[in-house]
C-alpha positions as a printed NumPy array, in Angstrom:
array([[-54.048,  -7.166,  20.645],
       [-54.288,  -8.758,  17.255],
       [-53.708,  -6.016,  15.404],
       [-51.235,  -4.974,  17.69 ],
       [-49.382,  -8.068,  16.788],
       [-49.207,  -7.53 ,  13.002],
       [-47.976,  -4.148,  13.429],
       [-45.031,  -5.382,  15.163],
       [-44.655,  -8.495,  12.851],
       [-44.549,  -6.106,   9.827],
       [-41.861,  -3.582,  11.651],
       [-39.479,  -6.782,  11.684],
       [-40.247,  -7.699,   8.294],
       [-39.141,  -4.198,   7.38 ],
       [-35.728,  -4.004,   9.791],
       [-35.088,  -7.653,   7.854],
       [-35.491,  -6.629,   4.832],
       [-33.79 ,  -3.618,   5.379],
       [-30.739,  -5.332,   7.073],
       [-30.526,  -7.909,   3.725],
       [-29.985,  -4.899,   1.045],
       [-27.592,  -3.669,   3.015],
       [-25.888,  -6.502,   3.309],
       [-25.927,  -6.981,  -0.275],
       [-24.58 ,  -3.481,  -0.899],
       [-21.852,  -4.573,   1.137],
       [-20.359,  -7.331,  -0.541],
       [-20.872,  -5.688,  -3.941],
       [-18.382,  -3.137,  -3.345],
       [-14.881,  -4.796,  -2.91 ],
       [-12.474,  -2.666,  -5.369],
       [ -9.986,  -5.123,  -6.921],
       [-10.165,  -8.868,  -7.24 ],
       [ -8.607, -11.56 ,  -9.248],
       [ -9.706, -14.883, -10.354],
       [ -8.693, -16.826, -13.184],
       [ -7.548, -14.525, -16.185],
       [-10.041, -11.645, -14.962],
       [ -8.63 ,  -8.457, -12.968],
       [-11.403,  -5.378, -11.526],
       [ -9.727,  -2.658, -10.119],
       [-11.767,   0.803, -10.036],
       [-10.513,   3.537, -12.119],
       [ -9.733,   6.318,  -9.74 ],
       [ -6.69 ,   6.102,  -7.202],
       [ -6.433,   7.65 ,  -3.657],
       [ -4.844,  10.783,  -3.914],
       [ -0.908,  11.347,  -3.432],
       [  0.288,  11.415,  -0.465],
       [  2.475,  14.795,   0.052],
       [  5.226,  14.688,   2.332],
       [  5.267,  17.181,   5.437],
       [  7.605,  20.465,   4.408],
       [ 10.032,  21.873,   6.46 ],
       [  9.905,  25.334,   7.687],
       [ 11.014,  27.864,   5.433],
       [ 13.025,  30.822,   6.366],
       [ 13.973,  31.953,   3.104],
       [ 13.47 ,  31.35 ,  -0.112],
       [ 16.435,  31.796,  -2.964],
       [ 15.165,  31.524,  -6.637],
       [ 16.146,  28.253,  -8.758],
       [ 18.625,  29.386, -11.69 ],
       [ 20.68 ,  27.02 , -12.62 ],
       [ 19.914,  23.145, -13.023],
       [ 21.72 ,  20.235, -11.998],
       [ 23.136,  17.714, -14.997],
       [ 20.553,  15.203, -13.858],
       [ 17.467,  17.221, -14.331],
       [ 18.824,  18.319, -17.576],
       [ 19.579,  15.269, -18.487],
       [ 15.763,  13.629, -17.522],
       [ 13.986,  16.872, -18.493],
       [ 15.326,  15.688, -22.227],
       [ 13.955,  12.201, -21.629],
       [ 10.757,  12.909, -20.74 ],
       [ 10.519,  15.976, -22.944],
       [  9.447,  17.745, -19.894],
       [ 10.131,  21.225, -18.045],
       [ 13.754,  20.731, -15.874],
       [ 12.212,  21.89 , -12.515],
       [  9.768,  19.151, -12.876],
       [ 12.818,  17.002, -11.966],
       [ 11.946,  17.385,  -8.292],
       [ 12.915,  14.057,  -6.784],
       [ 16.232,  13.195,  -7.368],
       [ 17.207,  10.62 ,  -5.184],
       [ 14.599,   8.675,  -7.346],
       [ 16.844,  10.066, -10.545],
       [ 20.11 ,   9.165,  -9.774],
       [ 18.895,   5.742,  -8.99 ],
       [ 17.848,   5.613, -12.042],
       [ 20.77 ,   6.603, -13.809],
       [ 22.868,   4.453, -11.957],
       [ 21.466,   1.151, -13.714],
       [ 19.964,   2.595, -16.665],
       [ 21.24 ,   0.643, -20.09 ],
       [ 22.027,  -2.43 , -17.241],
       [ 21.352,  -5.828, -19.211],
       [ 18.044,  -7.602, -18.597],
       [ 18.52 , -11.121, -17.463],
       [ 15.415, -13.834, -16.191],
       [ 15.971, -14.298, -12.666],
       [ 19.044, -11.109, -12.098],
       [ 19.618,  -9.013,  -9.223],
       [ 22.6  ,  -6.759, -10.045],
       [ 24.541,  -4.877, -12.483],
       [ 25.522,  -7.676, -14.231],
       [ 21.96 ,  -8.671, -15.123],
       [ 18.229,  -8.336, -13.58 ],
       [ 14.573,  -8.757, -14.092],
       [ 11.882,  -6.162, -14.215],
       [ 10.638,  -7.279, -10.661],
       [ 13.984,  -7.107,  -9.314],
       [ 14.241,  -3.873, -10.397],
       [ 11.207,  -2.698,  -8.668],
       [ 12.757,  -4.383,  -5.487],
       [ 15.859,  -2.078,  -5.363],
       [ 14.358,   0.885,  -6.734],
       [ 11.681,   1.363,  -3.999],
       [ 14.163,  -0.566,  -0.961],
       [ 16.808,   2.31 ,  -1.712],
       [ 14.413,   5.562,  -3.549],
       [ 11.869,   4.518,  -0.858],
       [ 12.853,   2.376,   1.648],
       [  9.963,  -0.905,   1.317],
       [ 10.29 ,  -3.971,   0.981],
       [  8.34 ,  -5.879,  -1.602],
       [  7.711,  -9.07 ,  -3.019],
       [  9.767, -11.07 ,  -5.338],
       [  7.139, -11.426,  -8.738],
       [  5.601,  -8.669, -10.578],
       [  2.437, -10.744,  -9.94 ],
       [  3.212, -10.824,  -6.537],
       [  3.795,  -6.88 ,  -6.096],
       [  0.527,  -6.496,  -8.009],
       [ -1.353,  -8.002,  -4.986],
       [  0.444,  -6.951,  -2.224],
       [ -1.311,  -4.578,   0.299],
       [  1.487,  -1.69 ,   0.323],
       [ -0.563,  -0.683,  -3.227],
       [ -3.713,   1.159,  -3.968],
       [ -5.059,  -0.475,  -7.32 ],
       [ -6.723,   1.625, -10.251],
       [ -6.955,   1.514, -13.977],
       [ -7.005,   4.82 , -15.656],
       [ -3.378,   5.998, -16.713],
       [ -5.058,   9.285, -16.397],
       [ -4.517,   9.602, -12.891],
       [ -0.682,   8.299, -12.669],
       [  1.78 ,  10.258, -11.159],
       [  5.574,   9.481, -10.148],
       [  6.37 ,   6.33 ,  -8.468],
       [  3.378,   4.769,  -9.421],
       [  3.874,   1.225, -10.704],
       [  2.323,  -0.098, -14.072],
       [  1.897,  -3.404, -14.432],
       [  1.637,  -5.622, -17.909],
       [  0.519,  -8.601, -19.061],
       [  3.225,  -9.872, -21.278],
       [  2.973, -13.689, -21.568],
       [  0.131, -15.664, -22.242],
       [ -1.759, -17.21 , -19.36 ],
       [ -0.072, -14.744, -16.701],
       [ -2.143, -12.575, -14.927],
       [  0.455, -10.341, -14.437],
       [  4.217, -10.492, -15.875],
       [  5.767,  -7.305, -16.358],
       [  6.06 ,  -4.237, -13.77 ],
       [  8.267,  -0.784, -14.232],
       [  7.656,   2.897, -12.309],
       [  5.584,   5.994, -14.281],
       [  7.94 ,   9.005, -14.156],
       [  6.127,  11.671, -16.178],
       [  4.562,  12.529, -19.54 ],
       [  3.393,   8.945, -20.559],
       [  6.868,   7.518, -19.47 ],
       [  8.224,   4.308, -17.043],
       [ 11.347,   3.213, -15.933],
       [ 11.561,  -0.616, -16.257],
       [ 13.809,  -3.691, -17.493],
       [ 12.448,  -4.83 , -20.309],
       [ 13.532,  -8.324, -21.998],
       [ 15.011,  -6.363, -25.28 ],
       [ 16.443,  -3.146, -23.743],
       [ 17.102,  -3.946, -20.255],
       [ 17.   ,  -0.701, -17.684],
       [ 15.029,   1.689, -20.074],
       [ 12.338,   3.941, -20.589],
       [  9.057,   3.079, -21.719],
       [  6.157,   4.814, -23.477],
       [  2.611,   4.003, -22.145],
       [  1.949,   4.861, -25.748],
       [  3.618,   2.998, -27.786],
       [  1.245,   0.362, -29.752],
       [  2.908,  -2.807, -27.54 ],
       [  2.649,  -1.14 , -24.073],
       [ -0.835,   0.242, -24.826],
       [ -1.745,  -3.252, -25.692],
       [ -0.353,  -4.85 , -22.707],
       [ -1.188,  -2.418, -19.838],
       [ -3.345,  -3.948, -16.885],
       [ -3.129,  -1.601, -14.31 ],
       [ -0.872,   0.793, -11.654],
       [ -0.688,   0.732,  -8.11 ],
       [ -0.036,   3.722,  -5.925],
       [  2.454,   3.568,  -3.198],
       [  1.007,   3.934,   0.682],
       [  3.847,   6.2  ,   1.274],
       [  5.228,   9.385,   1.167],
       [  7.345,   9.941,  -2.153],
       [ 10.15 ,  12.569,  -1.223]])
């Protein structure tokens, strides 16, 4: 009986101990946090999500482009039938070159958050918070570090000002390049590149919707 004992005292000890690294894996594996003037966020994002395609019943080969993709193909320095989604385009060249102003909404002036507000309420129909900081923690984002993995209608978001967290936001389009409303140009594009935005990337976030 005695030894029956210890044989079921050291099964519990094992189940306990068990139990404990498990519950230490647990909390070790939360993907983004932020506390003070420190941000984690792992490097690879969920994939894209791919809207469901209509059925087909016939298919007529692509010619001629429109003056928009033409227009953004030059831009980006990319391919014209990479300009795919143009909804999101025309958008955007509705307000490009509008002046940046602190605190804006409209034509006559806005921020780079307020910017992201209209672009994804009308391109994709969310609503989001007011502060790039703000957007950057919201839940309607999937955070991750790499630029490697970006893809259109991802936001970037930049640390700008000294002793924000976060301060500036804009949208990856293609090859290396953002939409955004920056304090100099106002609605421009931007080159994840160039030696100022290298320096002052933080992070993207990848919309929980569909794109198109």
């Amino acid at each position: 009986m005695i030894t029956s004992n210890r044989n079921i005292n050291y099964g519990m000890l094992l189940v306990c101990s068990a139990f404990s690294i498990l519950l230490q894996y647990c909390s070790s594996s939360r993907k983004t946090t932020g506390n003070g003037n420190t941000i984690i966020v792992t490097n690879t994002p969920p994939p894209v999500q791919q809207p469901t395609a209509a059925p087909v019943t016939a298919v007529t080969p692509i010619t001629k482009y429109s003056p928009l993709q033409v227009k953004y193909a030059q831009y980006l320095h990319i391919a014209p039938e990479k300009i795919t989604n143009t909804g999101l385009y025309a958008f955007i060249d509705e307000w490009l070159y509008t002046p940046y102003k602190w605190g804006g909404t409209n034509k006559r002036g806005i921020d780079c958050s307020a910017f992201m507000q209209e672009i994804l309420k009308q391109v994709y129909g969310i609503t989001i918070p007011r502060t790039s900081v703000d957007q950057f923690f919201h839940d309607y984002i999937d955070r991750f570090g790499s630029t490697e993995f970006l893809a259109e209608g991802d936001l970037v978001f930049f640390r700008t000002m000294k002793g924000k967290l976060i301060s500036h936001v804009g949208m990856y389009l293609n090859n290396r390049m953002f939409i955004n409303a920056s304090s100099s140009k106002g609605v421009s594009l931007g080159n994840l590149d160039d030696p100022y935005w290298k320096s002052k990337y933080v992070a993207a976030g990848r919309l929980k919707i569909n794109r198109h």
